[in-house]
C-alpha positions as CSV (number, residue, x, y, z in Angstrom):
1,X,-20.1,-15.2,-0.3
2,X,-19.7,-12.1,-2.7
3,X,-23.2,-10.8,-2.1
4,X,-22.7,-10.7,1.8
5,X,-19.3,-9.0,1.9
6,X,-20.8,-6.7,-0.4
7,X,-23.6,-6.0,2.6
8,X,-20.8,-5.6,5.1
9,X,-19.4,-2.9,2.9
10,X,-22.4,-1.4,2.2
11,X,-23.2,-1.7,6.2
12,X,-20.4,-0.4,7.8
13,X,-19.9,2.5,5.0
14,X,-23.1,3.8,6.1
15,X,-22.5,3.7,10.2
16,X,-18.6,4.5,10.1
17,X,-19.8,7.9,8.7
18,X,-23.2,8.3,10.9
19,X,-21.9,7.5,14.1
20,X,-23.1,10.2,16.6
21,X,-24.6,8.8,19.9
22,X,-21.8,7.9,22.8
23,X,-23.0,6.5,25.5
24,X,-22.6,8.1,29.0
25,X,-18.8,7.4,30.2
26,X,-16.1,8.7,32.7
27,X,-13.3,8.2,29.3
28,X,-13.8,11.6,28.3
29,X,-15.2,14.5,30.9
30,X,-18.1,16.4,29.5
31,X,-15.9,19.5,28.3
32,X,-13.6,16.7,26.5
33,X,-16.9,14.8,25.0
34,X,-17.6,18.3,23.4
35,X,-14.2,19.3,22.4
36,X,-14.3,15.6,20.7
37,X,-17.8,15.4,19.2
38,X,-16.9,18.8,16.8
39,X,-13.6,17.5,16.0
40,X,-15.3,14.1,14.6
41,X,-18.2,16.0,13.0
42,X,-16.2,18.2,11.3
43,X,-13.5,15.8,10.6
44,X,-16.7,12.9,8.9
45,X,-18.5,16.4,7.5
46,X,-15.1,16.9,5.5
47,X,-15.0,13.5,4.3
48,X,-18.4,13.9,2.9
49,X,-17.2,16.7,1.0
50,X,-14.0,14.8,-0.3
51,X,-11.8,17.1,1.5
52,X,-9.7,14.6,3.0
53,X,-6.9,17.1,3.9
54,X,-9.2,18.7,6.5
55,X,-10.5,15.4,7.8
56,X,-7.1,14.8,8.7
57,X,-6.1,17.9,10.0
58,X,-9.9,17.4,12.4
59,X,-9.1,13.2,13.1
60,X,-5.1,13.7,13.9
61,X,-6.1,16.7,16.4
62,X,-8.5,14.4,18.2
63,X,-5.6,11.9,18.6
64,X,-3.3,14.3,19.7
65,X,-6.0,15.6,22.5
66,X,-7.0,11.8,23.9
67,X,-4.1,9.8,23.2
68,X,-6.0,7.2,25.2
69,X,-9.2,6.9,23.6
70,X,-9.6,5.0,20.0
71,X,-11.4,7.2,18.5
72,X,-8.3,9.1,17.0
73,X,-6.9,6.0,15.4
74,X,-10.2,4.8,14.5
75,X,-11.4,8.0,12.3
76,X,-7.9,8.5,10.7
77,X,-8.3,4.8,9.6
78,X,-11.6,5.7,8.2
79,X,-10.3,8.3,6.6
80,X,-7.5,6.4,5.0
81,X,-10.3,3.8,3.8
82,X,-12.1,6.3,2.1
83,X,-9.2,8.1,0.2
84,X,-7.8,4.9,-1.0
85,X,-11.4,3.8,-2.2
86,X,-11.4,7.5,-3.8
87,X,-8.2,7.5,-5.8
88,X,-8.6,3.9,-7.0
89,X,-12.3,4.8,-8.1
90,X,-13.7,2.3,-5.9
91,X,-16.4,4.3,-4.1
92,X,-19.3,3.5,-6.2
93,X,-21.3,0.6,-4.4
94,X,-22.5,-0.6,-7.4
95,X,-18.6,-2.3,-8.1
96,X,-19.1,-4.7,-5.2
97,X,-22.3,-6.4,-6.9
98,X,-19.4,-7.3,-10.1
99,X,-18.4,-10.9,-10.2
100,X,-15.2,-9.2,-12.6
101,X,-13.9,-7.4,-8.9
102,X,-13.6,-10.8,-7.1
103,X,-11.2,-11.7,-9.9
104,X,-7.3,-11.0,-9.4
105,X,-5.2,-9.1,-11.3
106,X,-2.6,-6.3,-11.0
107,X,-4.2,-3.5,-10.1
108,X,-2.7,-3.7,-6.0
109,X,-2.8,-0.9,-4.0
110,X,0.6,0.9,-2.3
111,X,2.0,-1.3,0.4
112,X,2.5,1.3,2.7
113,X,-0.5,2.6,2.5
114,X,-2.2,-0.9,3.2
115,X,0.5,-0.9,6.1
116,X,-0.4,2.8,7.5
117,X,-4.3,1.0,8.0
118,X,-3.4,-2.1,9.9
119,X,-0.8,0.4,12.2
120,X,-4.3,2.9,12.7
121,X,-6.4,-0.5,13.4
122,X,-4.2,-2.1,15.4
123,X,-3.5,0.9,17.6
124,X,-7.6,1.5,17.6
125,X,-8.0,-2.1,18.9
126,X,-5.2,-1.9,21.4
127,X,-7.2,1.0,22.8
128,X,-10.5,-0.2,23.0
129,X,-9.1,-3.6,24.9
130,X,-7.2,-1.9,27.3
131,X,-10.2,-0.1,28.8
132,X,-12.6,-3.3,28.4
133,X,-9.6,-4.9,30.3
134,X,-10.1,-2.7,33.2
135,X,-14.3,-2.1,32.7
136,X,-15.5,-5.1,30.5
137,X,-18.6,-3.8,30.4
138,X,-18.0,-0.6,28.9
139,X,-20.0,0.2,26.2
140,X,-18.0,2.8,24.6
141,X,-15.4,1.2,24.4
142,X,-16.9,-2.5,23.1
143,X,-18.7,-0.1,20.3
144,X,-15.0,1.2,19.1
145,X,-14.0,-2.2,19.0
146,X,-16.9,-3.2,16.6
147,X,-16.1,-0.7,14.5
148,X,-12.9,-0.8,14.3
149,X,-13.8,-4.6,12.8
150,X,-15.8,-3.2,10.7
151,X,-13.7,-1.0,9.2
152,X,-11.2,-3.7,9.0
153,X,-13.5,-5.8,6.8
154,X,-14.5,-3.3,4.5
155,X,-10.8,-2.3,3.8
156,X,-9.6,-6.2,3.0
157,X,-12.9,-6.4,1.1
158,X,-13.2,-3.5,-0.7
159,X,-9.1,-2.2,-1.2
160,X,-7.2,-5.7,-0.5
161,X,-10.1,-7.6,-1.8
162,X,-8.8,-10.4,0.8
163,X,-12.6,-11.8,1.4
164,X,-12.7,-14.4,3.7
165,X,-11.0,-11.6,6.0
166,X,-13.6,-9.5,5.5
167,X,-16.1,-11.9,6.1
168,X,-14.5,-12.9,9.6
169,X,-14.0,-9.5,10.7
170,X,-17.9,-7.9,9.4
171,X,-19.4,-11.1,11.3
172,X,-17.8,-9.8,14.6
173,X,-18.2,-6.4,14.1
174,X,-22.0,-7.1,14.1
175,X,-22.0,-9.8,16.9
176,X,-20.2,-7.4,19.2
177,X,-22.5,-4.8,18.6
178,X,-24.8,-7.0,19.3
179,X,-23.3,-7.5,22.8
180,X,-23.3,-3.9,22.7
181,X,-27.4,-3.7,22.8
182,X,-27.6,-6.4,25.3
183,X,-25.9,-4.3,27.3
184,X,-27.4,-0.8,26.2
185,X,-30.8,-1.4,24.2
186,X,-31.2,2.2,23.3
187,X,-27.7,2.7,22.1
188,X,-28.4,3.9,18.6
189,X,-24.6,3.0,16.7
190,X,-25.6,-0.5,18.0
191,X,-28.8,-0.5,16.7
192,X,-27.5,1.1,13.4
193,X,-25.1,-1.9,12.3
194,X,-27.6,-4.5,13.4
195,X,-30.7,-2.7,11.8
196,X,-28.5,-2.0,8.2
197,X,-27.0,-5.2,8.1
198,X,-30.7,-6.7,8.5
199,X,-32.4,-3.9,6.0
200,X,-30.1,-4.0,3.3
201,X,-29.9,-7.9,3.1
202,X,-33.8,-7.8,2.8
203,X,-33.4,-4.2,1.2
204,X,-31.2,-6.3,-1.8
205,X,-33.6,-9.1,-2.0
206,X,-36.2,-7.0,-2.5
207,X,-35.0,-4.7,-5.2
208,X,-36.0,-1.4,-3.4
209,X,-34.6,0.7,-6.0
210,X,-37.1,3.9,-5.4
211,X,-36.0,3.9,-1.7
212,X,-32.2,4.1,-3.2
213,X,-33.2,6.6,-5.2
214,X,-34.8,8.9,-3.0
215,X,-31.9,8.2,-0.3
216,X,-28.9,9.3,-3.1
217,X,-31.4,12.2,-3.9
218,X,-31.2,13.3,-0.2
219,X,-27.6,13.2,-0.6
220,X,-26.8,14.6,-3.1
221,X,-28.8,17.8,-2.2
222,X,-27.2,17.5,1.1
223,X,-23.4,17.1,-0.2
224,X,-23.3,18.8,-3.6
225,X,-19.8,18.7,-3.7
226,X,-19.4,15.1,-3.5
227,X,-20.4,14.0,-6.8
228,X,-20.6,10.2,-5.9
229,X,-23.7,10.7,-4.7
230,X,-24.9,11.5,-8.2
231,X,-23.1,8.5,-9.6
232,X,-25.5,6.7,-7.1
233,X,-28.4,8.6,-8.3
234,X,-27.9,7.5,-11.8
235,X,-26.8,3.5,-11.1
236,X,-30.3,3.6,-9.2
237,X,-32.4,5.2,-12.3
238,X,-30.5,2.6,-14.2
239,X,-32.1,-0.6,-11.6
240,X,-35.1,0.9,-11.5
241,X,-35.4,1.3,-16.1
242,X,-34.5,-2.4,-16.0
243,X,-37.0,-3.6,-13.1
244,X,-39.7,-1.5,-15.2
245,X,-38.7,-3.0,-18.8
246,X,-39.2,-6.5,-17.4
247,X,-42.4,-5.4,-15.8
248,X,-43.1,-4.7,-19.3
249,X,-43.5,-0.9,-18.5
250,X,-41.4,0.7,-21.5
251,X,-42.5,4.0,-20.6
252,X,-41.8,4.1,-17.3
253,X,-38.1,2.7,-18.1
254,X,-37.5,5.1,-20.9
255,X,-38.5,7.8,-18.7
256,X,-35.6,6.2,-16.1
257,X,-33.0,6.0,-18.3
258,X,-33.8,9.7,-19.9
259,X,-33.1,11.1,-16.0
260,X,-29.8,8.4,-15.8
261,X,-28.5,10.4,-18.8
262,X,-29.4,14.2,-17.7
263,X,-27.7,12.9,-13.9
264,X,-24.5,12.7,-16.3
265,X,-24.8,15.3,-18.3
266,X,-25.3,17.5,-14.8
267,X,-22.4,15.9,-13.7
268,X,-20.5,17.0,-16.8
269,X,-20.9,20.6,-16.8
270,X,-21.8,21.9,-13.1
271,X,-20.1,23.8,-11.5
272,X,-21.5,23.3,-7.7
273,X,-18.6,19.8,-8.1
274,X,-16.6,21.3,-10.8
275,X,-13.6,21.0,-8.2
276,X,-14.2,17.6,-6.8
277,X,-15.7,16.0,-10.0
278,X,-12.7,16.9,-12.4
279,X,-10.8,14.6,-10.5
280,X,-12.9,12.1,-11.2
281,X,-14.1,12.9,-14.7
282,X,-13.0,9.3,-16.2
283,X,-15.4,7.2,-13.8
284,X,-18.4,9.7,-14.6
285,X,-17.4,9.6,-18.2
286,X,-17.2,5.5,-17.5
287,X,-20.5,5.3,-15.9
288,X,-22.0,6.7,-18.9
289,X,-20.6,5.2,-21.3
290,X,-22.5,1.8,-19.4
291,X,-25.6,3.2,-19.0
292,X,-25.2,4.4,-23.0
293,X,-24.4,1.0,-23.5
294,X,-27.2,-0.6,-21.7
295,X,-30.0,1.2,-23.2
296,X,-29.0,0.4,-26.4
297,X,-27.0,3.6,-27.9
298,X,-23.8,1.5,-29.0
299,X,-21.6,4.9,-30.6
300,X,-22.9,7.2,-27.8
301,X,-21.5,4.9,-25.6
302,X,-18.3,4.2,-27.3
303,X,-17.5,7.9,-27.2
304,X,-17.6,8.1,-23.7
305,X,-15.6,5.3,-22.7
306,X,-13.0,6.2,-25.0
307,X,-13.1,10.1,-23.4
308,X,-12.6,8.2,-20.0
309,X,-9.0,6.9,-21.3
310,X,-8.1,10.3,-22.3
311,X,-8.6,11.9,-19.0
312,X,-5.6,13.4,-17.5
313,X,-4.2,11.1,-14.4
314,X,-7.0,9.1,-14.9
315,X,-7.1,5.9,-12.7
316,X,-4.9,3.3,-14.7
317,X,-7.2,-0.1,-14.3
318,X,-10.3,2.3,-14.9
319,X,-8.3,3.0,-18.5
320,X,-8.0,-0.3,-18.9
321,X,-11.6,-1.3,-18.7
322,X,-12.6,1.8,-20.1
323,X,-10.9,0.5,-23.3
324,X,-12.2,-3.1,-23.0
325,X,-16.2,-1.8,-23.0
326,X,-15.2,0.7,-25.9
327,X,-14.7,-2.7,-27.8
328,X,-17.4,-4.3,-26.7
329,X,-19.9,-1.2,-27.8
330,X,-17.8,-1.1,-31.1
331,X,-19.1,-5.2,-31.3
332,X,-22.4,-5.0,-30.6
333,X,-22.1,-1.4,-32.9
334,X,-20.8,-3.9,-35.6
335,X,-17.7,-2.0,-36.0
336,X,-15.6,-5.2,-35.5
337,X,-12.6,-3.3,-36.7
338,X,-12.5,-0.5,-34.3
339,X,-13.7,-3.1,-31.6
340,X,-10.2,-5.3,-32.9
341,X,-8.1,-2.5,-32.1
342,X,-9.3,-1.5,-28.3
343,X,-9.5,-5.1,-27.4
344,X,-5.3,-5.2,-28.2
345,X,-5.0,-1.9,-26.3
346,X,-6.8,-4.0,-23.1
347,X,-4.0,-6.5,-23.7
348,X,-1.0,-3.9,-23.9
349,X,-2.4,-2.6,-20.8
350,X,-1.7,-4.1,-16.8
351,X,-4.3,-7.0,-16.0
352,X,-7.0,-6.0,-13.8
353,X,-10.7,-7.1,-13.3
354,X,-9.9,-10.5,-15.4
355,X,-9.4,-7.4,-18.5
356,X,-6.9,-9.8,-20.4
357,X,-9.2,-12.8,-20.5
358,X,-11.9,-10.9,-21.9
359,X,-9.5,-9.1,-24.5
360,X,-8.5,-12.4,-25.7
361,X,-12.8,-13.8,-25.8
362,X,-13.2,-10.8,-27.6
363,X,-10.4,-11.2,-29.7
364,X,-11.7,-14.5,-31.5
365,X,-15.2,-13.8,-31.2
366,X,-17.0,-10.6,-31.4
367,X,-19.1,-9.7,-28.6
368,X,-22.9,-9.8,-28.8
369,X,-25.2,-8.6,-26.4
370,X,-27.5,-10.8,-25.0
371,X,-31.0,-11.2,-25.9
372,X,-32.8,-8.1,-24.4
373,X,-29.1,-6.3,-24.2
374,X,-30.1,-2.4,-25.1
375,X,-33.8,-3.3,-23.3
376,X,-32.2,-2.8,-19.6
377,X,-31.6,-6.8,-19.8
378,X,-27.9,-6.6,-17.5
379,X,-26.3,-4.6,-15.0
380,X,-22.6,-3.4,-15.3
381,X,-20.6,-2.1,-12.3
382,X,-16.9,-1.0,-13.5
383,X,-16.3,-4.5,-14.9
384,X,-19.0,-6.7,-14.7
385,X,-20.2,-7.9,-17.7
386,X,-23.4,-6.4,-19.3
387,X,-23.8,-9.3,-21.8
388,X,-22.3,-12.5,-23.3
389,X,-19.6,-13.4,-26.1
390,X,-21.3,-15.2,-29.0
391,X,-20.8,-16.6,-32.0
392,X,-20.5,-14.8,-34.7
């Protein structure tokens, strides 16, 4: 069940933020449709950018000017998603793929901010059923409803990690947008969801990881201030070294990793997402430390998890995994000692991502990568695990 709430996430991230066709309709007059289309282009263009203050400002001015229409409601919900996923550091896909996140623990998010989404939802919802009460056959307005279930199963997925939920909600997302085609076949939102949900599930299977690649690339030139899209850049290189090393091309996965670390090091010291990036600079110093860790560099690795914990404000469950994989690297490093130490800081710390369980492993056994380990041979995403606890 993990893997496909981790497609509906995946899915409905990509067409909450895409959406642009609306299908013809007498809910907004043509000058309105205008007025409406720049306020959510600007408002999504700003979320792209992390500038969630303007997205606001662009999403509450559309609610203000059609007070009947879902959108309003529906795109300050998004944007409330997105923030949350943002502060909590949970807007690298790659998390969702970690059997660790399924896991409880105490890392909750603010009750009133969980509260302010279902109120935006709800109201969202209400909307779009009123007018399919009087026109059931509008498409507009059965296309806000999909989304709005969309939305609704990516925020219990990915912030209230409530998964049967999500998995409820993502299913009728897609089968209403699925009505919508039946009733509009060229209706491109429609065809969006359906065609995602259907080319990432064969997109997974598949391990396409040069068409990620060249997607985050795209991206990432098109949003340099978002510096996420780098993150995505890098988890990618990292897919791709590991797909090559058990191809039994070492070249061609050294080279991989080589461009995994210089995405970092970009990320580190430029200045084009200096101002978005420094608030973030304990995941990128995180996602290093992984990749480090991966191909084999043990102290490299170490360092850059441990800088994570001495980030100012940084993210407090981040810390406290950033502490558990310093241990870890210290094992494998053979520095049991220094491995000793981080694995009681993980236990002094809150719970989160099953952290005190693995403290405790690590505590009466040192952790040892698996065979391959340092060859490409596991995948970590912000608490997954990138080997096994053996014997020593």
């Amino acid at each position: 069940m993990n893997y496909f709430v981790c497609i509906l996430i995946i899915v409905f991230s990509a067409t909450f933020l895409v959406q642009g066709q609306q299908p013809p309709s007498t809910w907004l007059g043509e000058t309105e449709r205008a007025r409406f289309e720049t306020l959510r282009r600007a408002g999504i263009e700003a979320l792209y950018n992390l500038d969630y203050d303007k997205a606001q400002r662009d999403f509450k001015e559309i609610a203000s000017l059609y007070p009947a229409h879902p959108g309003g409601p529906q795109l300050l919900a998004t944007r409330v998603w997105i923030k949350t996923l943002y502060e909590t550091r949970r807007l690298q896909s790659s998390l969702y793929s970690s059997e660790s996140f399924y896991t409880n623990g105490d890392d909750k998010v603010d009750p009133k901010v969980v509260e302010e989404f279902r109120r935006l939802t709800r109201e969202a919802k209400r909307l779009a059923e009123a007018k399919l009460k009087q026109d059931p056959k509008n498409v507009e307005a059965l296309d806000s409803l999909a989304t709005t279930e969309g939305l609704k199963a990516s925020f219990e997925e990915a912030v209230e990690r409530r998964h049967f939920a999500a998995l409820r909600d993502g299913n009728d997302a897609v089968d209403h947008h699925r009505a919508v085609l039946k009733l509009d076949p060229k209706f491109i939102d429609a065809q969006l969801t359906v065609g995602l949900y259907e080319y990432v599930v064969g997109y997974t299977r598949e391990q396409r990881f040069a068409d990620a690649l060249a997607l985050t690339r795209d991206l990432s030139a098109k949003y340099p201030r978002n510096y996420l899209f780098r993150l995505e850049t890098a988890d990618a290189l990292v897919s791709m070294a590991e797909a090559k090393r058990k191809a039994k091309d070492v070249a061609a996965a050294t080279q991989a990793e080589k461009e995994a670390f210089a995405t970092f090091d970009e990320l580190l010291r430029d200045r084009a997402v200096r101002d978005t990036a420094v608030r973030a600079l304990d995941l990128i110093h995180f996602k290093y430390g992984e990749v480090l860790l991966l191909a084999g560099q043990q102290d490299r690795a170490a360092r850059e998890f441990l800088a994570a914990t001495k980030v100012e404000r940084a993210e407090p469950g981040l810390v406290t995994m950033a502490h558990l994989y310093a241990a870890r690297a210290f094992d494998v490093g053979g520095k049991r000692d220094e491995a000793m130490a981080q694995y009681k800081e993980v236990l002094a710390r809150p719970n989160v991502y099953d952290s005190h369980d693995e403290a405790k492993k690590g505590l009466r056994q040192a952790y040892k990568a698996e065979q391959g380990q340092g060859q490409g041979q596991d995948t970590g995403a912000g608490g997954e695990k990138v080997g096994s606890v053996q014997q020593d």
